[in-house]
Each structure stands twice: as structure tokens, then as C-alpha cells.
N, C-alpha and C positions, 0 to 999 in steps of 0.2 A: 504494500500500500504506500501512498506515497501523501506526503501534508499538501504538496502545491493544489492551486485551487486557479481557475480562470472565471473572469468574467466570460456574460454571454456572448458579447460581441466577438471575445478572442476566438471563444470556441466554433461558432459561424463560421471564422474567418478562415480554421485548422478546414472545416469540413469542405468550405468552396473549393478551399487548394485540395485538395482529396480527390473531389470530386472529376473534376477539371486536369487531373493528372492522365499522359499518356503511359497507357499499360505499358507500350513496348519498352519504351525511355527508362519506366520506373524497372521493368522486371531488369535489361540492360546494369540499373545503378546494383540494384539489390544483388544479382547474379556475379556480377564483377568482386563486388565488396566481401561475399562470403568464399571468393574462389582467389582472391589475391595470395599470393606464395609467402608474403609478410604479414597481414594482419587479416587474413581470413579464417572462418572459423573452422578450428581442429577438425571435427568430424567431417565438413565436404572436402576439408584439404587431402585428408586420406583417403575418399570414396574417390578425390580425383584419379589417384595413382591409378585406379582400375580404371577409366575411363577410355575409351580408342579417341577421344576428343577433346580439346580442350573448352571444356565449359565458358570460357568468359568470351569466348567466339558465337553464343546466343545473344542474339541484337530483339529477341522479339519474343512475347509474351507465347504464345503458338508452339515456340521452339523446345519450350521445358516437358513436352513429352519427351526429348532424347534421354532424358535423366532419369525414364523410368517412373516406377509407381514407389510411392516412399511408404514405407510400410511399416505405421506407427508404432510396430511392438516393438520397434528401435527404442526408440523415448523409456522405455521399458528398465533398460539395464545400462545406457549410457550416458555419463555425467550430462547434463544438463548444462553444466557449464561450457562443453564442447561445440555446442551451436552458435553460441556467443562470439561473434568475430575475436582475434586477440587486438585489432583496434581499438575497443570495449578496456578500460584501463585495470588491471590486476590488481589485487584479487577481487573478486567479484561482490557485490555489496546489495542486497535486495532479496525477494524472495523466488522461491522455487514452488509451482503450483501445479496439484494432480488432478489429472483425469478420477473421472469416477469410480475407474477400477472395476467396471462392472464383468468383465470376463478373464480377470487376471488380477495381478499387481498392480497398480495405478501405475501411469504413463506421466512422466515430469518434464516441465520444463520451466525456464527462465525467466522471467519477465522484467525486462528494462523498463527504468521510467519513460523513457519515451514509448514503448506500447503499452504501459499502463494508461498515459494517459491519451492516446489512441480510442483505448477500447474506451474508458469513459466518457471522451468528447464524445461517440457515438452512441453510445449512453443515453448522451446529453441532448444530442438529436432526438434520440425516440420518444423523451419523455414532451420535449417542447411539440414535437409533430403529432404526437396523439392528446397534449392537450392538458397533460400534467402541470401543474402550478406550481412555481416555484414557492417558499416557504412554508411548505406544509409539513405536515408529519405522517412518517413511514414506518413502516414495520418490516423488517428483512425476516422472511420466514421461506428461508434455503439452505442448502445447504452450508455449514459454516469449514473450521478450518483449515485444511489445505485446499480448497476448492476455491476459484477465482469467484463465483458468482457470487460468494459470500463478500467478496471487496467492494458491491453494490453500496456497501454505507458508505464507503466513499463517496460515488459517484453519484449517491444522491446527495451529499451532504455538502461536497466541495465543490461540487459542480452546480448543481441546481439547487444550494439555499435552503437543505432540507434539515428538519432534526429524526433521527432514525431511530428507532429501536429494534431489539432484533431478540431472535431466539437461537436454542443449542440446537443442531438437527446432525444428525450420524447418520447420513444415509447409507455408508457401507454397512451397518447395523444390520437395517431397513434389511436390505439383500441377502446378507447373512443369514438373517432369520428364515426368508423367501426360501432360500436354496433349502435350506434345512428343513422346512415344512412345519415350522414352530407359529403357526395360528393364531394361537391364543396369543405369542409372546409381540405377534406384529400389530396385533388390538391394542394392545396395552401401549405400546411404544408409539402406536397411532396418538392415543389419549391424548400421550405424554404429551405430544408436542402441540395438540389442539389444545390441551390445558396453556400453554404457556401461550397461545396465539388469543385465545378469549380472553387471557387476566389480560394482556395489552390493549385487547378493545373494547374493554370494562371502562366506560365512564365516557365513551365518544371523543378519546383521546389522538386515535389516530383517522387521517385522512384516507393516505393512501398502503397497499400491501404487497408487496413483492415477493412471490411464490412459486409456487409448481401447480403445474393443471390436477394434478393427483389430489396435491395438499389441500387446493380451492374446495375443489367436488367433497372429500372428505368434512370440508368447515361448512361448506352448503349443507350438508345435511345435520349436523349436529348444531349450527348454528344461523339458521338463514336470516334471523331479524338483524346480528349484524354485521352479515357482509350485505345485506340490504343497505345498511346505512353508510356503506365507504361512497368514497368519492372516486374509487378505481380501484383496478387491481393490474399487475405487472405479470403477465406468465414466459417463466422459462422453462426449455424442456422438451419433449418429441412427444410426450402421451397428450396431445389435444387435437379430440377430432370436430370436425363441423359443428356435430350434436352437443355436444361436449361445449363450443364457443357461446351456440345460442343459449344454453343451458346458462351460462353464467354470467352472459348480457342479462339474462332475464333475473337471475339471482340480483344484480349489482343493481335495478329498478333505476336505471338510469346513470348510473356509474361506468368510468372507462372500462373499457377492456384492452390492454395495450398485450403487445406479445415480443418475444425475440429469441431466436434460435440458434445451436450453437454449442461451443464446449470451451475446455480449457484452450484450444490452440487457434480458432477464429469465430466471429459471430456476424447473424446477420437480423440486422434491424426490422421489426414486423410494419409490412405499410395498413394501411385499411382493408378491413377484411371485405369482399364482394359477396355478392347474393345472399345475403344471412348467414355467410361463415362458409357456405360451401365453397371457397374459393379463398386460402387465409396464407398471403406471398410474403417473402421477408426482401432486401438486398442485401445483399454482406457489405461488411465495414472495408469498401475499399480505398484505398487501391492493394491497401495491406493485406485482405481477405477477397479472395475472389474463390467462386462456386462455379462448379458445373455438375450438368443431370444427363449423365452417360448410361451408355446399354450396358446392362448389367452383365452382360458376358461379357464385356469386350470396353475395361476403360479409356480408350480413345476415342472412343465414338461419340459426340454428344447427341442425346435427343432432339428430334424437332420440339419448337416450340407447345406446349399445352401435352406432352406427353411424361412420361413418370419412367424415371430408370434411378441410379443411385448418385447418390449425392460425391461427387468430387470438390476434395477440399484443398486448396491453394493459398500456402501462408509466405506472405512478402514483405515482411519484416525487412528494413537494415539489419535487426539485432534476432530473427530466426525465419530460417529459410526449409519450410516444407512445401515441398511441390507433388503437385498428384496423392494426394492421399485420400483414397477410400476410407469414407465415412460407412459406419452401422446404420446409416438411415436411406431412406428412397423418397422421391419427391417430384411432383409437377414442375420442368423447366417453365420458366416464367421471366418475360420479357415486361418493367414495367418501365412506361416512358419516363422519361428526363434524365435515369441512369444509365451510367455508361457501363455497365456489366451487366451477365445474366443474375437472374434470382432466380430463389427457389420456393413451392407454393406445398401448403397440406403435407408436412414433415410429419415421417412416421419409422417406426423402425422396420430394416430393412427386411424382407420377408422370410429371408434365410435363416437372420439370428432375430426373429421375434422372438424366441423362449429364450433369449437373455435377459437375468434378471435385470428392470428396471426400479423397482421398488415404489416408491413416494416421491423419483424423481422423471 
């Protein structure tokens, strides 16, 4: 987490330049930077050696299929500090943030404050675009820990003027129990954490709540008078489907429903949901985060537009470079005007590893 904090305007200002960025130019700086023989990072320096080509001879966004599919279980068992260009001044200072872990070990990586505060400038878009108010009061009810989406009190608090409160939530618990078939133990742990979520909206103390589509649906039912009375709610996460959206427009009697998609290594922004949810698109945070929805046999292929194959994930860091990585999820390729990359629509898990535990999150 990081103290710095931007006014609005700076942050507009970060996202025009984002915006307004050419893929080819930016993949070009980023590709150069991580493959330079001096201060580029350890791990592509030694994937070069195997290479029949020299990497920094890619001028164009298109071109980072030659590198192959990067295949996260890497993140798995190698220092995290290794992706970090040696640029990046020694020894390293900041934190180290995990994947969910939900099929293994959790997968780590590094986070510089320059994409710390990346991901929350676009944060900071989502909440202004769906309509969130600045100075209000928030309730983070995510995962906490080593998980990045728990750094949300940041991003609501230094970015958009918020005061947050938040709860303890273990999702690898959550799972644990799952896999094990321990029932009764995942009620109780449900409770648990709905208990700490009602004593915070005891007394019409909080505004808004940033959660999971799981977490929502679970508080709809043991407590709908109030999430009746917020003023929105935030969802992160792959388990929300159509029914599932209008469900909790209807719970919220008139409160947001904002959304955003995504993990520890890239995220993408939810726009307006179409047709009553049957149609629910995000954009990724580019230039840094860029998606594609390829045929699921075959990741170089991407889908036509309004078709569903699997999400491919493209992280363009300065400070971490993963290209082509198949994501666990599948989703509607989705073209929406005035961005300059694809997006992706109705995220869900991918139909191969649906029976991986997802838990409460």
C-alpha cells in the first residue's frame, strides 16, 4: 500500500495519457526495458538465453505471440523479485501480493508504486463513472491480507475522499473447508463474516460496500432491509451472472451496482450493464492491462466480436511483464466505443475448471 494520495484532476489526467497511449510504442518501451542485458528483469533475461530471437526486435503489440503463452504457475515458485527490472533500485522495498491460491499454492508477485497506483487511478475511474460520491463511507468486505483487493481502502480512501471500514475475511479458509466437504463449518464461517458486515451497518453508518457477488447474495438474504438502505455496492469476482445483477439492482431499491473484474496480476473496469444485466462488459486498465477472448483450443486465435472463448491476459507493466496468459475464466469478446482495446462481457469460470473451488469469492 502506498500513503500518496492524488487529487481528481491529476488522476483524469494519468487516465487521458493511458488512454491515448499507442499499444505498439508502449509494448516496444515495456519489451525493451524488461529484455535490456543491464537493467532488465532476471527472469526474461534468462528465458532470453532460450530464445532463437532477440526479443527487443518486437516493435509491435501483435508480435508478443512469438514469446509464447506464459504460464502463471511460474509466479508459483519464482522470486517475485525476479520480474522486477534490476533498473528498479536494490533491494526491493514494498509488498509482495497473492493470487487466491485456488488450485494450488498462491501465485506472487511484486507491486511497485507506480502500479499500485495505476490500479487505483482506475479504481478511481470506476467509482466516478458509475457515480460513486466522493466523501462517503465504505465498508471493504473482501478479501483481506495478502490479496491486492483488500488494498481497496486505499483506493477508496486516498483517492476518492473516503472513510472505510472493513472486515477479516480468509477466503482460502472458505475453500479449504469447500474441498473438505465440512458444511456445517462453511455456515458458521458464512455467519462469521455476515456478523461483522451487519454490526458495521448497524446504525446507517455506512454509505457504500465493496464485496463479492457471493458475499452480496449471502447479506440479501439474511439481511435485505439493509442493503436496501446503501447507496451502492462494488462487486469483485467471476461468480455474477445476469440473474444474479438484476437480483441485487432490485435488493439495493435504487442503489448502484458498480462491478470490476480481474485478479492479483491485471483488472478491468465494469462499464454499464445492457439489457437488465444480460449483457455486463468491463475494459481492462490499459495500456498496462490489455484482454483478449480466444478459441479455446487454440490461444492465438481471437474470437469475432459478440462470441465467448477464454479470456487472455496481457500485463504491460514497466515494472512486470506477463504476456499471453490464460486466464481460468471464458467470456463475450466485447468491443465498446471510445476504447482503444478489446473488452470482455459476462465473466465466468472457465468450463473446464468450473469444479474449482471458488468459495465466497
Amino acid at each position: 500500500m502506498t500513503s500518496h494520495s492524488l487529487e481528481p484532476a491529476e488522476s483524469q489526467k494519468l487516465i487521458d495519457e493511458w488512454l491515448a497511449t499507442d499499444i505498439d510504442a508502449w509494448t516496444k518501451e515495456v519489451v525493451r526495458r524488461h529484455f535490456d542485458p543491464e537493467t532488465g528483469s532476471p527472469y526474461w533475461l534468462r528465458a532470453a538465453k532460450d530464445m532463437s530471437f532477440d526479443p527487443r526486435d518486437i516493435t509491435e503489440y501483435v508480435h508478443l505471440e512469438a514469446l509464447g503463452e506464459f504460464d502463471l504457475d511460474v509466479l508459483r515458485h519464482t522470486d517475485p523479485a525476479d520480474f522486477v527490472p534490476l533498473g528498479m533500485p536494490r533491494p526491493l522495498a514494498g509488498r509482495v501480493w497473492d493470487s487466491g491460491g485456488t488450485t494450488g499454492s498462491p501465485c506472487r508477485v511484486f507491486y511497485t508504486p507506480e502500479m499500485i497506483t495505476h490500479r487505483g487511478v482506475w479504481r478511481w475511474w470506476s467509482f466516478v463513472t458509475e457515480g460513486f460520491e466522493p466523501h462517503r463511507r465504505w465498508l471493504q468486505a473482501t478479501p483481506t491480507g495478502p490479496h491486492l483487493i483488500g488494498n481497496g481502502t486505499w483506493e477508496v480512501s486516498a483517492l476518492h475522499a473516503g472513510m472505510v471500514y472493513a472486515i477479516d475475511m480468509d477466503s482460502r479458509w472458505v475453500k479449504r473447508l469447500i474441498r473438505t466437504g465440512r458444511a456445517a463449518q462453511i455456515a458458521d464461517y458464512t455467519e462469521h463474516l455476515l456478523d461483522q458486515i451487519c454490526d458495521a451497518l448497524a446504525g446507517d453508518r455506512i454509505d457504500y460496500v465493496n464485496t463479492t457477488p457471493a458475499l452480496l447474495k449471502a447479506l440479501v438474504q439474511r439481511n435485505p432491509g439493509a442493503v436496501a438502505q446503501l447507496k451502492g455496492v462494488r462487486l469483485s469476482g467471476t461468480q455474477l451472472s445476469p440473474q444474479m445483477y438484476r437480483d441485487f439492482v432490485a435488493a439495493l431499491d435504487g442503489g448502484l451496482c458498480g462491478m470490476s473484474y480481474g485478479n492479483t496480476f491485471g483488472n478491468a473496469a465494469g462499464l454499464p450493464a445492457e439489457r437488465a444485466g444480460e449483457l455486463m462488459p468491463y475494459t481492462p486498465n490499459y495500456p498496462q492491462v490489455t484482454m483478449a477472448v480466444v478459441d479455446k483450443t487454440d490461444w492465438t486465435k481471437v474470437v469475432p466480436v459478440g462470441s465467448v472463448g477464454r479470456v487472455r491476459l496481457t500485463v504491460l507493466h514497466r515494472d512486470l511483464f506477463l504476456p499471453n496468459a490464460l486466464e481460468r475464466d471464458e467470456a463475450i469478446r466485447h468491443q465498446a466505443a471510445g476504447f482503444p482495446s478489446d473488452g470482455v462481457a459476462n465473466v465466468r469460470p472457465l468450463a473446464a475448471v468450473r469444479s474449482a473451488v471458488e468459495g465466497l469469492y
